[in-house]
N, C-alpha and C positions, 0 to 999 in steps of 0.2 A: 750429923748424928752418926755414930758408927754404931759397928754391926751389934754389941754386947747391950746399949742405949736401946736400940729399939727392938730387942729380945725379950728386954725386960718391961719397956713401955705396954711391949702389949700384953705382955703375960698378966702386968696389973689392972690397965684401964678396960682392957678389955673384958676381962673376967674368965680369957681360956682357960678351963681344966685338962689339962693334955697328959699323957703317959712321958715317960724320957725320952720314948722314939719319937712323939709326936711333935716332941717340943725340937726336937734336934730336927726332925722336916721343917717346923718352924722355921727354925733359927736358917738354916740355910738359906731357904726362902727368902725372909728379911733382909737374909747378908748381901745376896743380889740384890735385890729390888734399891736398896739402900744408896749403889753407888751412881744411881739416877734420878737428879731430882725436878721435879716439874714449879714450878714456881714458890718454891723454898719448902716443899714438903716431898717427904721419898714416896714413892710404889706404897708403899706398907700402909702410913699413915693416912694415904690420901683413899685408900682400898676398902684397907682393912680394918686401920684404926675408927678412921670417920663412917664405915658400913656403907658409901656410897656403891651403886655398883650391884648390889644385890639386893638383899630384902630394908625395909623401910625400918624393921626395928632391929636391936641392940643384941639379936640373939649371938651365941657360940656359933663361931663358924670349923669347920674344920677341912681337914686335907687329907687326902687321900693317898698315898704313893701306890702304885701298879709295878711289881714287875715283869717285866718281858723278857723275849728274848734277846733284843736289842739294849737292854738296861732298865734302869730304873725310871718312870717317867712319873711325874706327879698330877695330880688331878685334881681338881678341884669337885666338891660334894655336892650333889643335884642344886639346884637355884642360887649356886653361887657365882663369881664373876671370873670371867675366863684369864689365864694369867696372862697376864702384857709380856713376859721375859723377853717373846722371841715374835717379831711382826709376820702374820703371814706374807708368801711370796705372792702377787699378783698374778693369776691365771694367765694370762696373757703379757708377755712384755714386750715393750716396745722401745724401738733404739730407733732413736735419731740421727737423721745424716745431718751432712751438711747442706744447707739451705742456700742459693746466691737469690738475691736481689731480683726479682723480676723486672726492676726497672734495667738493668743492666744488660747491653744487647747482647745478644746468643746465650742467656745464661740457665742454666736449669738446675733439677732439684734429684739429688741422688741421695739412696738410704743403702744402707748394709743389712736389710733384712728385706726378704719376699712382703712381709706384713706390715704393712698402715695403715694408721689410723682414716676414715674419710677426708677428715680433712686435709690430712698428709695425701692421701692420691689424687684428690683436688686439686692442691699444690702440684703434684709431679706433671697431671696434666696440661698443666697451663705452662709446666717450664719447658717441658718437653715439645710445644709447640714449636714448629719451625719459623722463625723468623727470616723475613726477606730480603735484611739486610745485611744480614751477615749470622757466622757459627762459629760456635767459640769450641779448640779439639785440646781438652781438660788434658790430653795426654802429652800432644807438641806445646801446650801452653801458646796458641797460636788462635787469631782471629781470621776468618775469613770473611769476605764484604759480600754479596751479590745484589747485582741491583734489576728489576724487571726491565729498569730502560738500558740498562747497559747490554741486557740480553736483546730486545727489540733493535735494538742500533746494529748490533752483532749480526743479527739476520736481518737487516735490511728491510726492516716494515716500514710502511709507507707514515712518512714526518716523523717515525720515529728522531731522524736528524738534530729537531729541532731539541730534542733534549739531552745531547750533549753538551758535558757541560766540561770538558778536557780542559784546564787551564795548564799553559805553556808561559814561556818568555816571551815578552812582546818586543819589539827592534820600533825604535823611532829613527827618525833621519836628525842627524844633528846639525844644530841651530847653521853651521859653514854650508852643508849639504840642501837645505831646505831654501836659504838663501840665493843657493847658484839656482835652483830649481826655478825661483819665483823671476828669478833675473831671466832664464832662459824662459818658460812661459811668454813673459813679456814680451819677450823674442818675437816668440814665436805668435802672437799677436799681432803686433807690430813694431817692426823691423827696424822703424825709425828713432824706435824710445829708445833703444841700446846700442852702445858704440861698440865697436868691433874689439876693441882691450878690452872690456869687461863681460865681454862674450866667450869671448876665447877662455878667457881665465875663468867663467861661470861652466863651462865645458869641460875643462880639464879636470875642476873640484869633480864633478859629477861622475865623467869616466872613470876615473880613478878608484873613487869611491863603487861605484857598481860592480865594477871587472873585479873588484876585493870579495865582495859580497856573494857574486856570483858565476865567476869563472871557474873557482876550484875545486876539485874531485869531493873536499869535504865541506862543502860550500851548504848551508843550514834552510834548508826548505822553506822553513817558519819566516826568518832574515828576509829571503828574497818575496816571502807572499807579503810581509808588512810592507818588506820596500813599496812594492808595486803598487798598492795599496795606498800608499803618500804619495808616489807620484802622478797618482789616477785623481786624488782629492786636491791637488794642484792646478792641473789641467789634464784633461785628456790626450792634447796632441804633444805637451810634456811626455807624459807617458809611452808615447811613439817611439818620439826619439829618443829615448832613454834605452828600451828596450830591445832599438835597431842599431844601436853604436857601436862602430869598430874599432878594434884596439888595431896598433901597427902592422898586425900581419892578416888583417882583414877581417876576424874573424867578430863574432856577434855572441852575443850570450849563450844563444840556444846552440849556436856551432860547438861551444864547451860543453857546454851542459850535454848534449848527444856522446860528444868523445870519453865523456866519464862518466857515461851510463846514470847519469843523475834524474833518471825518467819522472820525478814526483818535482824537480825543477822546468823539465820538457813541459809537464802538463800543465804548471801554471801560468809559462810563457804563451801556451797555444791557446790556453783559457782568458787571455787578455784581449784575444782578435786583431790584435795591432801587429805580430811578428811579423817580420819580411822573412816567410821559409827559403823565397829566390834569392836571395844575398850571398854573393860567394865572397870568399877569402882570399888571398893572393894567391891560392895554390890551384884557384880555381873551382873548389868545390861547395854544393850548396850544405845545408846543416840535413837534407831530406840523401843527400848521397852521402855522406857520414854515419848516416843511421845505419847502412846497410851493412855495414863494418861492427854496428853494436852487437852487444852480447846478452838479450832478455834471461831475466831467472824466472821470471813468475809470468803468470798469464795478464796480468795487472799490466808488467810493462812493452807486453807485446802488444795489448790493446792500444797503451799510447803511442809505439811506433806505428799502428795499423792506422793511426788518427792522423800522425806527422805524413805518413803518405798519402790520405786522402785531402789532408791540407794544401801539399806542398806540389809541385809542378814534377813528376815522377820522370816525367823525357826530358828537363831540362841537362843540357849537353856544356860538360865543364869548360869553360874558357878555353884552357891549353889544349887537350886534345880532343874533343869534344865529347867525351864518353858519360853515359845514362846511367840511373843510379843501377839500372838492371844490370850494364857490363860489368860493373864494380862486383856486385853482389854474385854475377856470374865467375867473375875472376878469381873470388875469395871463396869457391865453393860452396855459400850460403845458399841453400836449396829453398830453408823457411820462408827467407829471405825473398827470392825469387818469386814465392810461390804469394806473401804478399802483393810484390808489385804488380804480379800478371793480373791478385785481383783487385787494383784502383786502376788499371786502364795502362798498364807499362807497356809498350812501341816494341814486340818483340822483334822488327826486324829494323830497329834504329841502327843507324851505321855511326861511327867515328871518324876523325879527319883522317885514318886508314883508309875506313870502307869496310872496316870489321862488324860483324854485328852480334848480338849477342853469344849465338849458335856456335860460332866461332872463334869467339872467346872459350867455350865451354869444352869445344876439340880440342886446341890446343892445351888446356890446362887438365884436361882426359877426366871430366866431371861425368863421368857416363850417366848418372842419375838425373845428372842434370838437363843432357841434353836432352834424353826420353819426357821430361817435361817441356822441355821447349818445342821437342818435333809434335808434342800432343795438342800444343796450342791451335786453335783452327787458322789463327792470320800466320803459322810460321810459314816461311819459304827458306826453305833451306838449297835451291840452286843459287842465292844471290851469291857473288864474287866480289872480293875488294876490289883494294887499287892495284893489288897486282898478278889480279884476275885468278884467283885461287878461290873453291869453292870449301865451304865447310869440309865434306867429301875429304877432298886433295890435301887439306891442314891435318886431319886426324891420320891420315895412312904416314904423310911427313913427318910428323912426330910421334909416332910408332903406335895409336892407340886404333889396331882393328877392328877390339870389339864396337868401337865409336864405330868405325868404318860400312862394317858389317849391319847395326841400328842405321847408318845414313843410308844406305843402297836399297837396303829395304822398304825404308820409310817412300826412297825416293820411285822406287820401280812399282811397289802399291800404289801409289798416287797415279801413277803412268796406267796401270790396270786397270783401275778403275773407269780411266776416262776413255779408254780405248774396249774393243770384245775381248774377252780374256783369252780367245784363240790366236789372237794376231800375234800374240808377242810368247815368246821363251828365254824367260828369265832365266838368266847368267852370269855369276860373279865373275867379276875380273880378276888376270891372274893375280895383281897386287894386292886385290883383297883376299882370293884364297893363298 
């Protein structure tokens, strides 16, 4: 229907008597309401023409126009119906955020306005909950996990343990490897079921394969704990000998694993009970006088050195020259070192096929820290003399370190005072030591 159509529909049917102004507010009226229609009838007819909206009978309605000072506004005449042109604005508005899924972990619920509806702060509250497993940062587009038992494992609660659940790579022994194993067991049962070729040859698959697995600097922790592990569920005293086998220049698993500081390989060999810590190498040294030569980062792996010498036989004296892991550690300056062995029971006045003893090592190599630890021990005796009857004393003045000198004289003239009345004697430096 256009705007001139129903100008004129209503002027007839309806029976308005209006002025020309009146009829011109009309007509404008109409001309809007016109270009909107509600289920195939405009504003006008559905209002105005049909009377719905206001009073029950068929009277004149009229209009009103007000001017202001903002313009002209139109009105409508007491008990008439308000005009639809323009929707009022809602007191209150409300904008919506975006919404995540409450099933989805770490997610929540963010709006762009201070104001929500309750059931929108309902919602905020519940997204905004902290979840345990994890938080999801809207900014890094990044998840993070946390778990209560991975925190309890962290701090070391008790069983906590049992609910790690760290999957790694697992190492089986292959089908060549498992086979020499079950040939050597046999063995080592009975001697009689296996000939000496298929022995041999069962031994060399096995060393081979071990010394690969776990001689090398970058030698896989995991690798050697599964090894062991199959050759424990084979036999036990398999597992010995697997464990205690020398490669050509004597050495033993754990004799490597100590030289390349591989301490998380040390502690699962010492966690088996079978190691032989006494096993030297051709060069004469055990895997416990090797240690003394290590270099701990963490406190972790000083603990398992501090375990390797309570293990291991701490005075046993090397083949060739017969020196203790304490001289070694005295020779190479290692004070820490030192200061463990004295405390698993170290022999400080062990001698060597010199007749050197540790004290003396320590002179001549001018450890003066060291040796104020040594003379503090209560078993030291610092007047012993090698083999060619030189005292600790006589070794530090010889190779020039007096202040050694000066600690020995003293240590040794105190001792002397104590045992005698302090008036007997007038302590006197010699002129080589002044």
């Amino acid at each position: 229907m256009t705007s001139s159509q129903t100008s004129q529909s209503s002027q007839g049917s309806s029976g308005i008597g209006t002025s020309s102004e009146d009829q011109e507010e009309v007509h404008v009226i109409t001309e809007t309401y016109s270009l909107r229609d509600i289920g195939g009838q405009s504003y006008y007819e559905k209002y105005f023409k049909s009377g719905r909206g206001g009073d029950s009978d068929s009277s004149p309605r009229t209009i009103k126009s007000t001017y202001t000072s903002e313009g002209r506004v139109m009105e409508p005449s007491p008990g008439l119906l308000k005009s639809c042109m323009k929707k009022s604005k809602p007191e209150t508005s409300i904008k919506r955020g975006i919404t995540f899924a409450e099933n989805v972990t770490g997610g929540y619920t963010s709006s762009s306005t201070g104001e929500e509806s309750s059931e929108d702060a309902a919602s905020d509250d519940d997204s905004t909950t902290s979840y345990d497993e994890g938080s999801y940062d809207g900014r890094e587009g990044s998840i993070t996990y946390q778990c209560k038992d991975d925190e309890a494992i962290k701090q070391g609660a008790p069983g906590a343990k049992m609910f790690d659940q760290n999957i790694r790579e697992t190492f089986e022994l292959n089908p060549e490897v498992r086979s020499a194993c079950e040939t050597l067991a046999k063995y080592l049962e009975d001697s009689t079921e296996v000939q000496t070729k298929q022995l041999n040859a069962s031994v060399n698959v096995i060393q081979q394969e071990w010394f690969k697995v776990a001689s090398h600097k970058l030698s896989d922790c995991n690798q050697v704990e599964d090894y062991l592990s199959s050759f424990n569920e084979i036999s036990r005293r398999c597992l010995e000998y697997v464990v205690n086998l020398q490669d050509a220049n004597g050495n033993t698993s754990i004799h490597y694993a100590v030289s390349h500081c591989n301490f998380d390989i040390v502690s699962l060999l010492l966690d088996t009970g079978v190691v032989d810590l006494n096993k030297q190498n051709k060069a004469g040294y055990t895997a416990t006088m090797l240690a003394t030569l290590a270099y701990p980062q963490t406190e972790r792996q000083q603990e398992v050195i501090q375990r390797l010498f309570s293990m291991g036989d701490v005075n046993a004296r090397a083949s060739k020259d017969g020196q203790t892991a304490l001289m070694l550690a005295v020779s190479q300056g290692r004070i820490e070192m030192v200061e463990m062995l004295l405390d698993v029971g170290a022999d400080v006045n062990a001698q060597d096929n010199e007749g050197s003893t540790a004290v003396m090592c320590a002179c001549e190599h001018g450890h003066t820290n060291i040796v104020k630890l040594l003379l503090g021990h209560p078993d030291c005796d610092a007047n012993i003399a090698d083999n060619d009857n030189c005292t600790p004393l006589k070794i530090a003045m010889d190779a020039g370190h007096k202040d050694i000198g000066v600690l020995l004289y003293a240590h040794l003239n105190f001792k002397q005072s104590q045992s005698s009345p302090p008036y007997s004697q007038v302590i006197e430096l010699p002129e080589t030591v002044v």
